[in-house]
N, C-alpha and C positions, 0 to 999 in steps of 0.2 A: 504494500500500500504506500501510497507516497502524499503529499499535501499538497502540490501546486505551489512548492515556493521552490522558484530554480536557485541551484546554489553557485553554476556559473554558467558563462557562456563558450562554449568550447568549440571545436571547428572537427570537421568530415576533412583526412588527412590520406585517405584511399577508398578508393570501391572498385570493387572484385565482383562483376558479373560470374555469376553460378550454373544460370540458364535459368532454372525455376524459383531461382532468389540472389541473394545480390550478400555478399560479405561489407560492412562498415568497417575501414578504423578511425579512432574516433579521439580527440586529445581532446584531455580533460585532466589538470592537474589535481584538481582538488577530489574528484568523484573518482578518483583511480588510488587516491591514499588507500591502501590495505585492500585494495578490489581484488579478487581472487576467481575463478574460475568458475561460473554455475550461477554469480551474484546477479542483480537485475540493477540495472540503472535505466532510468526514463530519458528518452533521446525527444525533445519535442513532445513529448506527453506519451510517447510511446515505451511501454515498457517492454526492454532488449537484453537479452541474457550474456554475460559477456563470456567469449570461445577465448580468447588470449588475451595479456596485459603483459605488457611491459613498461616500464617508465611510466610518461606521465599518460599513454595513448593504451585504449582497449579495442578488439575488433569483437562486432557482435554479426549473426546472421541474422537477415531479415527474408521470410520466406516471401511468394508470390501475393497473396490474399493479403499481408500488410503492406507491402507497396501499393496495390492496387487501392486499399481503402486509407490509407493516410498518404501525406505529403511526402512521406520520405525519399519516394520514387523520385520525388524532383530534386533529392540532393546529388552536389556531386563536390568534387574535392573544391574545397574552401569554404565551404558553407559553412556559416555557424548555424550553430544548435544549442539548444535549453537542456544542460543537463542536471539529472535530482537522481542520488540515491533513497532507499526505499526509507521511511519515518522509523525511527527505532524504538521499540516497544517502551510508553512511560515517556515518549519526549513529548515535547509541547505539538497539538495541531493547529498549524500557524495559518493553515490556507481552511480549505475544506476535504472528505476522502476522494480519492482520485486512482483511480484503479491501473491509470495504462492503457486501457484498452479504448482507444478512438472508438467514439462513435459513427465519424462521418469528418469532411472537410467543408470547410468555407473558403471565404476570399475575401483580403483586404481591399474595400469597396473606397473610402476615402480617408481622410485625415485631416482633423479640425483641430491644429493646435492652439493654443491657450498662454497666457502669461505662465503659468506654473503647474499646467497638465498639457494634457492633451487626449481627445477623444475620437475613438478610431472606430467605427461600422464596417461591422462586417457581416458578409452573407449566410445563409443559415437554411438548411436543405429543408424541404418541408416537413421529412417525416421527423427531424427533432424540435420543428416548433413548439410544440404542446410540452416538451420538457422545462422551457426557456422562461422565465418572468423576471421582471421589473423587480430589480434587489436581489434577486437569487444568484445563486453560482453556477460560473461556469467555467470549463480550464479550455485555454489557446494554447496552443504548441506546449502544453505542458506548466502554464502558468493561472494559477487560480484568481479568479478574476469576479468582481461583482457585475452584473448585469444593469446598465442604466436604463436603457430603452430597449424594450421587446416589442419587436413587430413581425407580421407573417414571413417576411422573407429574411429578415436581418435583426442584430441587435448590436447597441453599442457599449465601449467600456471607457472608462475615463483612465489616463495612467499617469503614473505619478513621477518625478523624474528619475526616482530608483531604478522604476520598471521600463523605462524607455532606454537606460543605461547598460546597462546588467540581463536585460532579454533580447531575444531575437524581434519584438515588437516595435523596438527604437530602430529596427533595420526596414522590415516591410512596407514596401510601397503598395499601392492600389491594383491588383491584380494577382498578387501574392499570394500563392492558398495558408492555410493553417488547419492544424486539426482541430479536431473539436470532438471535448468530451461530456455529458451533461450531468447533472447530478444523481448521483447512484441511489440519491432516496426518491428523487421523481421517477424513476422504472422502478422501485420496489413500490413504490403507493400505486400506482396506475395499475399493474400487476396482481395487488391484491385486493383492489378494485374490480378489476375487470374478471375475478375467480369467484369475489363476490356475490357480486351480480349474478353470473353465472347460475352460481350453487340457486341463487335465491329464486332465479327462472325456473330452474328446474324442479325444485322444490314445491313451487305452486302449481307445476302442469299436474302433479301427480296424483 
């Protein structure tokens, strides 16, 4: 489990076509301290098992089905990336839970900077609008983020200069995709919602 607070910004230092997946390596000084073989680190909100480490850089494989449903497919050497290892049991959660697992991609739509923030829209596919609300959470490339404005197609976030500094978000121009993950208690309530109901249909036919 991780929280959505990237701990730095690291860079794509090779890729290795596999044919049905694609090898990362990955430099990251700080998320490679003590990294070991089997460990998970979040690349972009994506969470990637790491195959080797040396120094300050790890190589992880990414199969076909996560290229094709997060952004990663569009990395290539030099790109930065949001990297987080996993929260460790009893530490503070600084963001919200955050599993890893992309729900879907968006795209940076525009950018409204500000005296002392700046507010970025972005696109939003439609089957995770109904996850999406005004104040609630949501992570970008792996960054936990509040939700300012929800709308059918998009929502926007305000950022702060930390987060424009220190994330991949202070690089993204307008056409940029990002991933996108929604909050893991909006599919658990709609979920046992929709079992509910269910049961309670069925219940009354009989």
């Amino acid at each position: 489990m991780f929280t959505g607070i990237v701990e730095e910004l690291g860079e794509v230092t090779a890729v290795e076509n596999l044919g049905d997946a694609s090898r990362f390596r990955l430099r990251g000084p700080v998320v490679t301290d003590g990294a070991k073989h089997g460990d998970s680190i979040a690349v972009n909100g994506v969470c990637l098992t790491v195959v080797e480490h040396e120094g300050d850089e790890f190589t992880a494989d990414v199969m076909a089905e996560t290229l094709n449903r997060s952004s990663l497919g569009a990395l290539g050497v030099g790109s930065r990336v949001n990297l987080e290892r996993p929260t460790a049991v009893g530490a503070r959660l600084g963001g919200h839970i955050v599993q890893g697992h992309v729900d879907g991609t968006g795209a940076v739509l525009e950018r409204k900077p500000s005296e002392n923030w700046e507010i970025i829209k972005i696109s939003l596919p439609a089957d995770l609008t109904r996850y999406v609300v005004e104040k609630g959470s949501i992570t970008v490339d792996g960054i936990s983020l509040t939700v300012v404005d929800a709308g059918l197609d998009h929502f926007t976030v305000s950022l702060i200069p930390t987060t424009l500094a220190l994330t991949t978000l202070g690089l993204k121009q307008p056409g940029d995709p990002v991933n996108l993950e929604v909050d893991i208690v909006a599919k658990y309530v709609e979920r046992l919602l929709t079992t509910t109901q269910g049961a309670g249909t069925q219940g009354a036919g009989q």
